[in-house]
Backbone and ligand atoms as CSV (ligand in chain L), in Angstrom:
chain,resi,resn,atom,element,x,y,z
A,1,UNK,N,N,120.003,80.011,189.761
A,1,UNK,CA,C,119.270,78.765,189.532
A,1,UNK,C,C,120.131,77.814,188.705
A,2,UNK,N,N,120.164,76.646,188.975
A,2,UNK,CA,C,121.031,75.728,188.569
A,2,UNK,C,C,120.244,74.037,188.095
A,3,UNK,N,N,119.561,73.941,187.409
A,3,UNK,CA,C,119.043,72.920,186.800
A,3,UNK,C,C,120.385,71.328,186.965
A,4,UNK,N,N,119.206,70.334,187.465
A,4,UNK,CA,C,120.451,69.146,187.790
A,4,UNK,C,C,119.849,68.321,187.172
A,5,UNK,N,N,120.558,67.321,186.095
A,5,UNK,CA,C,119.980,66.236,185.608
A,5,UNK,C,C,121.481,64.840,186.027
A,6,UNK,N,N,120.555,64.184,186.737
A,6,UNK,CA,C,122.198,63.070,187.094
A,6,UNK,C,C,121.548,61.816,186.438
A,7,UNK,N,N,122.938,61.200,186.208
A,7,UNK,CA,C,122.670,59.511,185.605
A,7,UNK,C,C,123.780,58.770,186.315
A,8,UNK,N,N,123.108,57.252,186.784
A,8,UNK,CA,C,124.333,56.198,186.426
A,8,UNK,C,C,124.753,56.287,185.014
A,9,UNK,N,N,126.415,56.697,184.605
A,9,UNK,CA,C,126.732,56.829,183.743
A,9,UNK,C,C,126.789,55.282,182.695
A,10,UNK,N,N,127.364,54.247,183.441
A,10,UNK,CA,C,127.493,52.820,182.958
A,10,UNK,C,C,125.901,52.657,182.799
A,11,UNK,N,N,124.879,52.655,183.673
A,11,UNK,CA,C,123.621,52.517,183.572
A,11,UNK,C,C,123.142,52.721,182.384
A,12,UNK,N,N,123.216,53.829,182.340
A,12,UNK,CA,C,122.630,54.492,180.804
A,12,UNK,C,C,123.101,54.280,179.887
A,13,UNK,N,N,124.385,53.641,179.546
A,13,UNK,CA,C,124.559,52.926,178.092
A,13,UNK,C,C,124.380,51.678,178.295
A,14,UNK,N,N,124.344,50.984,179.194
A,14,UNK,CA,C,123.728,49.672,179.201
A,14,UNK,C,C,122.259,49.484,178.623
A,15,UNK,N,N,121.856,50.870,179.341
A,15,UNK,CA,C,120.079,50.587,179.120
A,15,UNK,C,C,119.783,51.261,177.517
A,16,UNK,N,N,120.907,51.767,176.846
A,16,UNK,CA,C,121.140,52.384,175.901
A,16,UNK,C,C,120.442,53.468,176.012
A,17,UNK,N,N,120.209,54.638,177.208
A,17,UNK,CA,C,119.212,55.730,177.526
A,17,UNK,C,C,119.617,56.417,176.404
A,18,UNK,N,N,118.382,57.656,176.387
A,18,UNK,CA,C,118.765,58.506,175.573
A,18,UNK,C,C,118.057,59.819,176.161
A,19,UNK,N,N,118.720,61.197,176.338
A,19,UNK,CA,C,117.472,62.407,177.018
A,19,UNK,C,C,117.672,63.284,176.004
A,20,UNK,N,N,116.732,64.018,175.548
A,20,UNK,CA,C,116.860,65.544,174.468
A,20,UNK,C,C,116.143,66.758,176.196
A,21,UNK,N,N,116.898,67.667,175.893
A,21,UNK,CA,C,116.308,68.665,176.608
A,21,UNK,C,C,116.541,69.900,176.371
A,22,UNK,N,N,115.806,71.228,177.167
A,22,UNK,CA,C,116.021,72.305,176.503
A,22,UNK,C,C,116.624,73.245,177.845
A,23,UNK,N,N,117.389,73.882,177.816
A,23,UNK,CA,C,117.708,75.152,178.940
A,23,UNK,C,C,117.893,76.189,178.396
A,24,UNK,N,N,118.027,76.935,179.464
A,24,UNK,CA,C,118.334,78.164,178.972
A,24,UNK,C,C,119.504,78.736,179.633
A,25,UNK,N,N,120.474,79.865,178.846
A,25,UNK,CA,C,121.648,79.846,179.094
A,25,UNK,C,C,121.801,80.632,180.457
A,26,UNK,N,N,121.060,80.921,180.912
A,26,UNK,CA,C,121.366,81.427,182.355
A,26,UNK,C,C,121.129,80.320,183.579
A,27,UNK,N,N,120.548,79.423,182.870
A,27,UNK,CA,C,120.980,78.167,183.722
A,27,UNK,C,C,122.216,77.799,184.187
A,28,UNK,N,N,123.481,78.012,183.406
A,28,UNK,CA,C,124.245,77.306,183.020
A,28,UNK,C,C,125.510,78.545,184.103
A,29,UNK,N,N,125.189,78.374,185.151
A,29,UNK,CA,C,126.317,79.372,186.124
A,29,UNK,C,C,128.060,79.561,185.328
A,30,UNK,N,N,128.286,78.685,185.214
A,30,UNK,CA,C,129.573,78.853,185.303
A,30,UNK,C,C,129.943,79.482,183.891
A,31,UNK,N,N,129.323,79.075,182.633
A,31,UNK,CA,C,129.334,79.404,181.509
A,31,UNK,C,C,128.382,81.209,181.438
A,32,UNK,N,N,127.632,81.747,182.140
A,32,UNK,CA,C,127.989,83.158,182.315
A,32,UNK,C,C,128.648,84.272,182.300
A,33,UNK,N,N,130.470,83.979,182.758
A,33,UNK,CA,C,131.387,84.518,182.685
A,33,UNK,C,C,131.770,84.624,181.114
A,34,UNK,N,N,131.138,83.800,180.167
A,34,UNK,CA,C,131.322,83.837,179.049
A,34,UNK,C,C,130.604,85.123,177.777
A,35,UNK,N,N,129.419,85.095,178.900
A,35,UNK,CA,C,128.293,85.862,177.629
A,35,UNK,C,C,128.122,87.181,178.104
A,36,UNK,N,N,127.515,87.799,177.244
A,36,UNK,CA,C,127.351,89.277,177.522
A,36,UNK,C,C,125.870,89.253,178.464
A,37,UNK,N,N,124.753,88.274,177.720
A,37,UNK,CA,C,123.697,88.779,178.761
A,37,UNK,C,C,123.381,87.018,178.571
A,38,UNK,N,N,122.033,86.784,179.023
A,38,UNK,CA,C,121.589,85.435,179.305
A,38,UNK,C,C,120.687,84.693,178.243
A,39,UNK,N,N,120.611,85.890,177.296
A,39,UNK,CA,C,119.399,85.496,176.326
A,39,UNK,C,C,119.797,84.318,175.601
A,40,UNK,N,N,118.874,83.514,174.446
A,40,UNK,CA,C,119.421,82.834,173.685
A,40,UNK,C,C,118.719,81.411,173.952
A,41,UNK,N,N,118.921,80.734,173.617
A,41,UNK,CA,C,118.138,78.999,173.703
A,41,UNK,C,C,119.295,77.931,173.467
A,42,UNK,N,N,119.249,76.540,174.646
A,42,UNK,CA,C,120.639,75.724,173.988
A,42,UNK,C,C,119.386,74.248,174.358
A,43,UNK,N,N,119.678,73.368,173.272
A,43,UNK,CA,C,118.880,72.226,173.276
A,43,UNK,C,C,119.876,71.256,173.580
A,44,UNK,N,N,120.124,70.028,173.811
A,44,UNK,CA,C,120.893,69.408,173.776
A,44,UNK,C,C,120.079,67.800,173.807
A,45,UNK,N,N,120.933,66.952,173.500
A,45,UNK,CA,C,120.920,65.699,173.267
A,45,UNK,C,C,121.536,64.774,173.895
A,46,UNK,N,N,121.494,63.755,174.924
A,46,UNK,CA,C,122.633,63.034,174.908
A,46,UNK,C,C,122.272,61.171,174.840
A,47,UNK,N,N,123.295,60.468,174.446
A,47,UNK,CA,C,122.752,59.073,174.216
A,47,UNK,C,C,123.892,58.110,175.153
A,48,UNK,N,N,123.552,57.297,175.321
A,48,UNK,CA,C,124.284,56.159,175.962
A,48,UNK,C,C,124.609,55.103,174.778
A,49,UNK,N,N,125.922,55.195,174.025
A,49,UNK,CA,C,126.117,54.133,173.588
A,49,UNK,C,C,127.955,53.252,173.760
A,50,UNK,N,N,127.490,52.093,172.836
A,50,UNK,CA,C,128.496,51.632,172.969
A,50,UNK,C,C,129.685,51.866,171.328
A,51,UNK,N,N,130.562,52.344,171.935
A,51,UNK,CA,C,131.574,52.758,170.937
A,51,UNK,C,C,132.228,51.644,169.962
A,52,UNK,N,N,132.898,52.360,168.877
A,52,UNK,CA,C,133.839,51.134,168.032
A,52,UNK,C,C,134.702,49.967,168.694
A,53,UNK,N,N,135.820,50.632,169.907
A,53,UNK,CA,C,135.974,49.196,170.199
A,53,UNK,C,C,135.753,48.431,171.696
A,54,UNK,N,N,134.151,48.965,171.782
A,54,UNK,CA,C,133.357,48.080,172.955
A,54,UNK,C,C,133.423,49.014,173.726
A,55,UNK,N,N,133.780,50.219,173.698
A,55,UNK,CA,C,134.175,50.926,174.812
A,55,UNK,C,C,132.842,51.806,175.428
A,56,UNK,N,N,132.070,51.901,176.590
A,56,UNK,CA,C,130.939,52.710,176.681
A,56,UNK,C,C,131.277,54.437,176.508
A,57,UNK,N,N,130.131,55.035,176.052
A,57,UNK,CA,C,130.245,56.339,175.722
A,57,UNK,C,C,129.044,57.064,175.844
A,58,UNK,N,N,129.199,58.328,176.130
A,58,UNK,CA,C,128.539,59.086,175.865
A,58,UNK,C,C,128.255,60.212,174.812
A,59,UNK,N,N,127.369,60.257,174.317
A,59,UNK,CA,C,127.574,61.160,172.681
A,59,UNK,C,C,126.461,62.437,173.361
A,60,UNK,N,N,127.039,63.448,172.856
A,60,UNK,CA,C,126.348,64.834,173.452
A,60,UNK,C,C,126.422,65.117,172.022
A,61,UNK,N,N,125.376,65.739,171.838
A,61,UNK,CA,C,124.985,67.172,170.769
A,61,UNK,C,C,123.947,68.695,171.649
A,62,UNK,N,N,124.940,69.580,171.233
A,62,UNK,CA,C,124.354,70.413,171.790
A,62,UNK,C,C,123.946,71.794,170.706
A,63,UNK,N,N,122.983,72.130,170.219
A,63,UNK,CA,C,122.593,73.357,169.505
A,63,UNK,C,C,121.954,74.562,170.227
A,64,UNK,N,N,122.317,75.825,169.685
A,64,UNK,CA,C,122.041,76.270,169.990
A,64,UNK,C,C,122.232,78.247,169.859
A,65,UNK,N,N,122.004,79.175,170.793
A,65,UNK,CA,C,121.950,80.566,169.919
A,65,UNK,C,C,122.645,81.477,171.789
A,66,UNK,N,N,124.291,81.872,171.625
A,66,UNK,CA,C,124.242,82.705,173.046
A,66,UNK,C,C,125.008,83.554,172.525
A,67,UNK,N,N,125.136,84.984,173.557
A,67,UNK,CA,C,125.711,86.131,173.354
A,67,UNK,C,C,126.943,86.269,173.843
A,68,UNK,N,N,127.882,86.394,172.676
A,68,UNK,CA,C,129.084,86.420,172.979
A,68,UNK,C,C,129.936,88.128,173.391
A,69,UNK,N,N,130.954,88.327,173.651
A,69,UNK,CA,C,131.407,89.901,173.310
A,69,UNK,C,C,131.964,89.704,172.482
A,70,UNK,N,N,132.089,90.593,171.335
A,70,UNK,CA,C,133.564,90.743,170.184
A,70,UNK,C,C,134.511,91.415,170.823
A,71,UNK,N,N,135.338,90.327,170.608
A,71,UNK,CA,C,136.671,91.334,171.121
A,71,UNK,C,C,137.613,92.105,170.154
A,72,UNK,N,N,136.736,92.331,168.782
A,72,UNK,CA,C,137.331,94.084,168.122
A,72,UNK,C,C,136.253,94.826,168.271
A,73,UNK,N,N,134.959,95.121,168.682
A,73,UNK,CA,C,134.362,96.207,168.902
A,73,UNK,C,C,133.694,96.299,170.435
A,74,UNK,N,N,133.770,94.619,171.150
A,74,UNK,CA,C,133.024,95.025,172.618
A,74,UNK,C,C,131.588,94.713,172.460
A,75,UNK,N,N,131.102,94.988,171.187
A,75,UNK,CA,C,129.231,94.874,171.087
A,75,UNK,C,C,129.380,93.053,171.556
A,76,UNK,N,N,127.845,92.671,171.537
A,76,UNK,CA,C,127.547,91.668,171.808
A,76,UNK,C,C,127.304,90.948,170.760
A,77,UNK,N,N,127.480,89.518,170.112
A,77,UNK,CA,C,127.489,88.996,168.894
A,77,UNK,C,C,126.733,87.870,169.235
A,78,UNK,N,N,125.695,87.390,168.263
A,78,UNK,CA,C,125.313,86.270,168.439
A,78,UNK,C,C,126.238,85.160,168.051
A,79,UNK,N,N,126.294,84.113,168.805
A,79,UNK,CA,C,127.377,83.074,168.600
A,79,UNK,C,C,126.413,81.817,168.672
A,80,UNK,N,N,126.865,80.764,167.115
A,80,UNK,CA,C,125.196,79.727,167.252
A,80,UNK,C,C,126.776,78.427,167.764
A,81,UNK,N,N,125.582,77.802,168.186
A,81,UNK,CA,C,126.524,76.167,168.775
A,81,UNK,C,C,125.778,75.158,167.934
A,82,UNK,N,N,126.482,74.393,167.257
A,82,UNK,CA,C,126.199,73.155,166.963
A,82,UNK,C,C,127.446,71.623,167.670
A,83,UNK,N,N,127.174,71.307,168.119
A,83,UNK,CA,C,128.121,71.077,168.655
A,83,UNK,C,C,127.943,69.332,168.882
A,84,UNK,N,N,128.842,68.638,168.666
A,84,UNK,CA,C,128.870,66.928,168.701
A,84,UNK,C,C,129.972,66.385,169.428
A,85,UNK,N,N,129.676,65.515,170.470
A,85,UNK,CA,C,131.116,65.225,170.629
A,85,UNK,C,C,130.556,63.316,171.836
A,86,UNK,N,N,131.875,62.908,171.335
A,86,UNK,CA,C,131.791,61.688,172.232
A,86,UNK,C,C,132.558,61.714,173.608
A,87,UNK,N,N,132.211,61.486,174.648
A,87,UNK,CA,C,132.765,60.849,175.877
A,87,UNK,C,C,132.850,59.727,176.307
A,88,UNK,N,N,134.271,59.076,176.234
A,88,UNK,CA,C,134.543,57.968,176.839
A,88,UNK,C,C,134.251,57.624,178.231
A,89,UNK,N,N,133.487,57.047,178.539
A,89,UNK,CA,C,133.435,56.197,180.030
A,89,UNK,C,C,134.741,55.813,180.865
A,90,UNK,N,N,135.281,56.482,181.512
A,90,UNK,CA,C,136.592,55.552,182.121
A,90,UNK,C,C,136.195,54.580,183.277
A,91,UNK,N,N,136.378,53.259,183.525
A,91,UNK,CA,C,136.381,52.702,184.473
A,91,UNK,C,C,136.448,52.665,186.019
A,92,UNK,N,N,138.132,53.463,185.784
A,92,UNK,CA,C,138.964,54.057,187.027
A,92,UNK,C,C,140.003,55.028,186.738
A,93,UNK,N,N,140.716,55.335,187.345
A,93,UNK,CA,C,141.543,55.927,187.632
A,93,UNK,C,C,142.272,55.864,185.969
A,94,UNK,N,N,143.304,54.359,186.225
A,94,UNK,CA,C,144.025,54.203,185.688
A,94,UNK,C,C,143.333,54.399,183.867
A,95,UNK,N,N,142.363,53.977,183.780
A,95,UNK,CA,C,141.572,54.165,182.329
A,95,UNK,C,C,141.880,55.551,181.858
A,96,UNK,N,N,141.511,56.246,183.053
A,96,UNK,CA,C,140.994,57.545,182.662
A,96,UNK,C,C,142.495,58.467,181.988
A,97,UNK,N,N,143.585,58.121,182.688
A,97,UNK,CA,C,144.803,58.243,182.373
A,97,UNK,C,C,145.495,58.540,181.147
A,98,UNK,N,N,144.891,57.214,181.020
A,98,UNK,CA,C,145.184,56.471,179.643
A,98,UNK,C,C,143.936,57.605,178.235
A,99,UNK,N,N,143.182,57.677,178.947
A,99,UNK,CA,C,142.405,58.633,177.937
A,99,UNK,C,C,142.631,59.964,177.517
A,100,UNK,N,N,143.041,60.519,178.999
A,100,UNK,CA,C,143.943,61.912,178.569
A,100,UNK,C,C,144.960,61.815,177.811
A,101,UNK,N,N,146.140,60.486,177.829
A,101,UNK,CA,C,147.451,60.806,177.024
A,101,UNK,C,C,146.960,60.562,175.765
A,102,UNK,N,N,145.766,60.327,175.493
A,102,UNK,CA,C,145.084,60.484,174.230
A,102,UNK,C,C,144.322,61.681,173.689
A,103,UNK,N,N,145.513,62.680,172.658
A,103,UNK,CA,C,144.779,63.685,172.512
A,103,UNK,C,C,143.339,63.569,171.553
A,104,UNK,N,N,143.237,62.332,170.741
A,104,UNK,CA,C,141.803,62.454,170.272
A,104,UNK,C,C,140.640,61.971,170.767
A,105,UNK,N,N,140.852,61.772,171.685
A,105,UNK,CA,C,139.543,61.587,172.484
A,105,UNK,C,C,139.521,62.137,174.026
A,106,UNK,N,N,137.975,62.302,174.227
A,106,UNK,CA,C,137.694,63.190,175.109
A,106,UNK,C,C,137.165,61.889,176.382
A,107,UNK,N,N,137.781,61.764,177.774
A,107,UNK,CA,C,136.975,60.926,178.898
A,107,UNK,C,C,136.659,61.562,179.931
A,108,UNK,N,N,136.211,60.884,180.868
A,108,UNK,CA,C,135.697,61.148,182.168
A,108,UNK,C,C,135.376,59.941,182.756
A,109,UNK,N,N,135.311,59.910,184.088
A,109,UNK,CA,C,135.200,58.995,185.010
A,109,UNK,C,C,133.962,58.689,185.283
A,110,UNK,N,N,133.421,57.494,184.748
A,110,UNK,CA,C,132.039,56.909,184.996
A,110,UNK,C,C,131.757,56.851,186.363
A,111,UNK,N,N,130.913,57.610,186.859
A,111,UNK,CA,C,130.328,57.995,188.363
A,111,UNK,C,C,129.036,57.532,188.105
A,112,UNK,N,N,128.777,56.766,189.759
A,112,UNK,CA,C,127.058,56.449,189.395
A,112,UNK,C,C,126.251,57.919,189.789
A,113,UNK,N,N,126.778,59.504,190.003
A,113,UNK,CA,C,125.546,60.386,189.566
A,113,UNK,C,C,126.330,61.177,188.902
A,114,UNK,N,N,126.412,61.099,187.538
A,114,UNK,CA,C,126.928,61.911,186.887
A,114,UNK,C,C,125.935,63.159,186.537
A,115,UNK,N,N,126.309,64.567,186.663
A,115,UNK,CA,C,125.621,65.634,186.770
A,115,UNK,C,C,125.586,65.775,185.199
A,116,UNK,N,N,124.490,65.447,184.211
A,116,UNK,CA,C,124.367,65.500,182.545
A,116,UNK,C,C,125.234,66.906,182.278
A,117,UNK,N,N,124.316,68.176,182.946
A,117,UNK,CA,C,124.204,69.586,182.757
A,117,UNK,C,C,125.481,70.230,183.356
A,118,UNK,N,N,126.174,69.613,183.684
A,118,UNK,CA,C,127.414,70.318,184.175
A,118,UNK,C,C,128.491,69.909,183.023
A,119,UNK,N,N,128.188,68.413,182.456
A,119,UNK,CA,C,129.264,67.952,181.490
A,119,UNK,C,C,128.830,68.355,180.054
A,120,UNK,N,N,127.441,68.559,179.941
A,120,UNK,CA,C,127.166,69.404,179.086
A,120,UNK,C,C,127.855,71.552,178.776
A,121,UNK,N,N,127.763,71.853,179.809
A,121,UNK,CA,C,128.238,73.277,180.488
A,121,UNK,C,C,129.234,73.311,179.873
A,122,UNK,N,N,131.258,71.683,180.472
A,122,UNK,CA,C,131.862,71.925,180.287
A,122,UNK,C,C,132.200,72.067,178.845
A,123,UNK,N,N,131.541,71.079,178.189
A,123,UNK,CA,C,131.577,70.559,176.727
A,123,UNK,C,C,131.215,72.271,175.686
A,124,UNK,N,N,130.481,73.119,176.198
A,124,UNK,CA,C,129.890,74.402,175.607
A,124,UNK,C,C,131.303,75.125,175.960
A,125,UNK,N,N,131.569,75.291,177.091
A,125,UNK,CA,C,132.622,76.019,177.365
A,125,UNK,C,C,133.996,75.700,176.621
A,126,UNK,N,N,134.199,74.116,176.261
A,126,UNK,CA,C,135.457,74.139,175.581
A,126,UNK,C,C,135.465,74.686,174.186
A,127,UNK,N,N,134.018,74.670,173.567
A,127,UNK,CA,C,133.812,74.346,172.217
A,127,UNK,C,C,133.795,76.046,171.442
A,128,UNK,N,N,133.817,77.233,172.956
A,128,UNK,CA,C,133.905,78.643,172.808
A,128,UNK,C,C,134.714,79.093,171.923
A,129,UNK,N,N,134.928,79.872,171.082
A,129,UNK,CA,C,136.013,80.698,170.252
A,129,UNK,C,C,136.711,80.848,171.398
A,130,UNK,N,N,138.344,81.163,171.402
A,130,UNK,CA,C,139.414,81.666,172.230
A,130,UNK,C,C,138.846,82.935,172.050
A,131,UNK,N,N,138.776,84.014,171.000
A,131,UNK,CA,C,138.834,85.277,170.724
A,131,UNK,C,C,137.276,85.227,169.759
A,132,UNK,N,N,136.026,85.267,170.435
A,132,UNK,CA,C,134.971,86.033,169.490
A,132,UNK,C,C,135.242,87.440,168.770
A,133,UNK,N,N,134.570,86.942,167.356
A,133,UNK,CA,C,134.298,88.264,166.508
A,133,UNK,C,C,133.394,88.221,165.609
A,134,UNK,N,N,133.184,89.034,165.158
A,134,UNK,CA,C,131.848,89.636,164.237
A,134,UNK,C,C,132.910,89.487,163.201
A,135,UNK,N,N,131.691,88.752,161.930
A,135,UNK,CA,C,132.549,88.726,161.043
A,135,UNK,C,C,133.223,89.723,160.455
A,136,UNK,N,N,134.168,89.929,159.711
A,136,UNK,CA,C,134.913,91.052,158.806
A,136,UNK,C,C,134.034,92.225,158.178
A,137,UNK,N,N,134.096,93.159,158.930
A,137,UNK,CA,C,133.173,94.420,158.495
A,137,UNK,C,C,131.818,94.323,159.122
A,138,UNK,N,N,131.759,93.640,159.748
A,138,UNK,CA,C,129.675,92.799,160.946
A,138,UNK,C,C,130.507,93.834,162.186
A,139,UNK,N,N,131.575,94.606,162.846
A,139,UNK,CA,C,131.483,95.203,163.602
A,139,UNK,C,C,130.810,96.468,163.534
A,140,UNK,N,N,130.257,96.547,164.834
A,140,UNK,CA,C,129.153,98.173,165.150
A,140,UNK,C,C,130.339,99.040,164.875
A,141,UNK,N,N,130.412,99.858,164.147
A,141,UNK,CA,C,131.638,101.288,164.110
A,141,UNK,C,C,130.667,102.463,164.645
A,142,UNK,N,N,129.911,102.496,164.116
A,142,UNK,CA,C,128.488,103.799,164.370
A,142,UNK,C,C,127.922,103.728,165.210
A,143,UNK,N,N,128.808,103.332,166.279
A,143,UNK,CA,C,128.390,103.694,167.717
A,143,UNK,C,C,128.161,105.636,168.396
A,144,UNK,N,N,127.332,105.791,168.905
A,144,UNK,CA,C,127.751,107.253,169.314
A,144,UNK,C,C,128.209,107.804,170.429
A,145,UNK,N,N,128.701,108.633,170.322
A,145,UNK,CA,C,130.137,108.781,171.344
A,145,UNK,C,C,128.810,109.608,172.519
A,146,UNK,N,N,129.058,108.833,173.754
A,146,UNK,CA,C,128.626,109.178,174.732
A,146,UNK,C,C,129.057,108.210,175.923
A,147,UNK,N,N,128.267,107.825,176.646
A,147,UNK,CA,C,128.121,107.390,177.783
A,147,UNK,C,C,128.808,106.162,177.713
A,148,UNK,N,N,128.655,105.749,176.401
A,148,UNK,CA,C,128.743,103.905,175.864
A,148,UNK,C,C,130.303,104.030,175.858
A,149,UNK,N,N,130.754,105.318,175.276
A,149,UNK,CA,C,131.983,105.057,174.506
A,149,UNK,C,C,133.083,105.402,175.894
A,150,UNK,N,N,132.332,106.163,176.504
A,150,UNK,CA,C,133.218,106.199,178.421
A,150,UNK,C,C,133.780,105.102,178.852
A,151,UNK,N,N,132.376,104.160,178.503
A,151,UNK,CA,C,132.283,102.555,179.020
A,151,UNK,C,C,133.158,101.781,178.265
A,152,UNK,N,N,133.359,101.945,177.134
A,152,UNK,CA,C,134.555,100.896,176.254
A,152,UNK,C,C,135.701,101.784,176.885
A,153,UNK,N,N,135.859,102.997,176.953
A,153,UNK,CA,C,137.134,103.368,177.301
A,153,UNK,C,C,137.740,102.706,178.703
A,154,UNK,N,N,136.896,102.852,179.502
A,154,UNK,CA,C,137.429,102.297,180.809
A,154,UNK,C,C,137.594,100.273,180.668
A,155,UNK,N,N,136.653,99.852,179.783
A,155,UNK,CA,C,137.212,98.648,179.342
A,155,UNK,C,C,138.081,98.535,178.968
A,156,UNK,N,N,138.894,98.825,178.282
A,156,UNK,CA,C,140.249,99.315,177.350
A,156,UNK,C,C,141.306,99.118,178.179
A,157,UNK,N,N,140.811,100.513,179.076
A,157,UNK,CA,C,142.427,100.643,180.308
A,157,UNK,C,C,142.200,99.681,180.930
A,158,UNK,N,N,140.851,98.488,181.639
A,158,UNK,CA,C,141.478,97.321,182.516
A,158,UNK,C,C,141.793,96.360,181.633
A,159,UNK,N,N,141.909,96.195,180.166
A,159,UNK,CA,C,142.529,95.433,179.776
A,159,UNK,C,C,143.906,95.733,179.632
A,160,UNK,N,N,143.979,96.621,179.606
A,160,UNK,CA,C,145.531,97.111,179.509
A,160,UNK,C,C,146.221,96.426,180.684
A,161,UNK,N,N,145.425,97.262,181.739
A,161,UNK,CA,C,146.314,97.358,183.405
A,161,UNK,C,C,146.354,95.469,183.198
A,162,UNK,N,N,145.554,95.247,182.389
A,162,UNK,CA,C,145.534,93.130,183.132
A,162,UNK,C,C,146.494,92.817,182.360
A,163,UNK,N,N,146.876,93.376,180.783
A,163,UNK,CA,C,148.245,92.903,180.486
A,163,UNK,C,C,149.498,92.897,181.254
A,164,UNK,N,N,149.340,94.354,181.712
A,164,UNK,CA,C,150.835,94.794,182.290
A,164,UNK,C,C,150.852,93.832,183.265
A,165,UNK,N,N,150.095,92.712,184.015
A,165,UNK,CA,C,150.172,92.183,185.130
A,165,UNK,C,C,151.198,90.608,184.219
A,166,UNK,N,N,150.766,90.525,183.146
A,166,UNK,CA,C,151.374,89.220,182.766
A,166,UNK,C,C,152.648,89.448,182.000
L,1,ZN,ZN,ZN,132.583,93.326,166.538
């Protein structure tokens, strides 16, 4: 299931829109590959405005609670999002260009149906730890050796075998 919210992007800061909404993280397909299971709640925010110098934007805030893996013990960690960020409107092509060779700011190409929940998705996905962990000593050690610990073992060796590939 894939929840779609689209906007004229120029539209909506003209009209100065604004949407708050709520999903849930198994909505969110592509960001799956990320979590251990689906649980958790992500709210988000987004506004149509106009930036410092005239430039249209989009401002996302996204909060929220998903399950990450630690990658020193494998358990599942809660990982919270608070998360803020602006998107520049690009015009065209050539704008948009110009926005990437700009590493402090983030654009995209003003489309009249911009998919909210997908640029929301990507925005969660960049904002991920490279390497989740439980804080210093928050790892499960007192796990008991059975069935579970088979299961980290064979995790182990395909991480291995995926190094030896690089
Ligand atoms: Zn851990």
């Amino acid at each position: 299931m894939s929840a779609r919210f689209v906007i004229d992007a120029l539209d909506f800061v003209r009209n100065a829109g604004a949407h708050h909404g709520k999903i849930t993280p198994a909505e969110f397909v592509r960001l799956q590959d990320y979590l251990t299971d689906s649980q958790g709640w992500l709210e988000y925010t987004i506004s149509g405005v106009i930036g410092s110098e005239g430039k249209p934007l989009l401002r996302i805030a996204v909060q929220g609670e998903i399950n990450l893996q630690c990658q020193r013990c494998l358990a599942s960690m809660v990982h919270l999002l608070d998360l803020k960020t602006d998107i520049l409107l690009a015009r065209d092509e050539n704008e948009l260009s110009r926005f990437d060779e700009d590493d402090s700011v983030d654009g995209v190409l003003a489309v009249p149906e911009m998919d909210v929940l997908e640029l929301i998705e990507d925005e969660i996905i960049l904002s991920l730890p490279i390497s989740a962990r439980h804080l210093e000593g928050k790892c499960s050690t007192s796990r008991p050796v059975g069935e579970e610990a088979v299961g980290r073992e064979h995790l182990f060796a395909a991480l291995a075998a995926l190094k030896k590939l690089h």
